[in-house]
C-alpha positions, 0 to 999 in steps of 0.5 A: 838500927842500921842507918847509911850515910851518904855524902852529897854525891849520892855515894854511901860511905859509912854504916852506923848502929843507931839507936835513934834516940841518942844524940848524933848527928851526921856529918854536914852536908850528907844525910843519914837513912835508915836501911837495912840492905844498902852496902858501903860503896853503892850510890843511892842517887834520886832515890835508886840504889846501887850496889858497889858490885863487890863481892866480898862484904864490905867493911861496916864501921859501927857507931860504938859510941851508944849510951847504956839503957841506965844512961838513957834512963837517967838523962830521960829522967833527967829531962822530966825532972827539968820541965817538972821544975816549976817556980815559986811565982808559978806556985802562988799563980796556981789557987787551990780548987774550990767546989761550988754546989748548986743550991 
């Protein structure tokens, strides 16, 4: 996905492919939109756009940093194989079920 940066002066000064799940963060004190029309150099200022007026393309800067599928596969993997993770206290807690039948 195709995500802006904008510093705090409203001024847009990167675009980044984005996955949205991979950990990244934009730098501190600009935000980050998902957009697929904004350009490099135009202002979004209290929600307004506006195009930097250029009339070539400007330069798109592009996060190449993403993980592969097998990468985010495995650290998802990763992750649920962490929360499954239980103690042995945590086991003894656990009784078996019992079935009581009505007579």
């Amino acid at each position: 996905m195709r995500y802006v940066v904008i510093n705090p002066e409203g001024v847009i000064e990167n675009i980044v492919l984005w996955d949205g799940i991979t950990e990244w963060e934009h730098p501190k004190g600009y935000s980050c939109i998902k957009d697929d029309n904004f350009n490099i150099g135009g202002t979004l200022v209290n929600g307004v756009y506006t195009s930097p007026n250029r009339e070539e393309d400007p330069e798109i800067h592009i996060y190449d940093g993403l993980p592969s599928i097998e990468e985010k596969f495995e650290r998802l993997q990763a992750k649920l194989v962490e929360k499954a993770v239980i103690t042995e206290a945590e086991k003894e807690s656990i009784s078996e079920p019992t079935l009581e039948i009505n007579k």
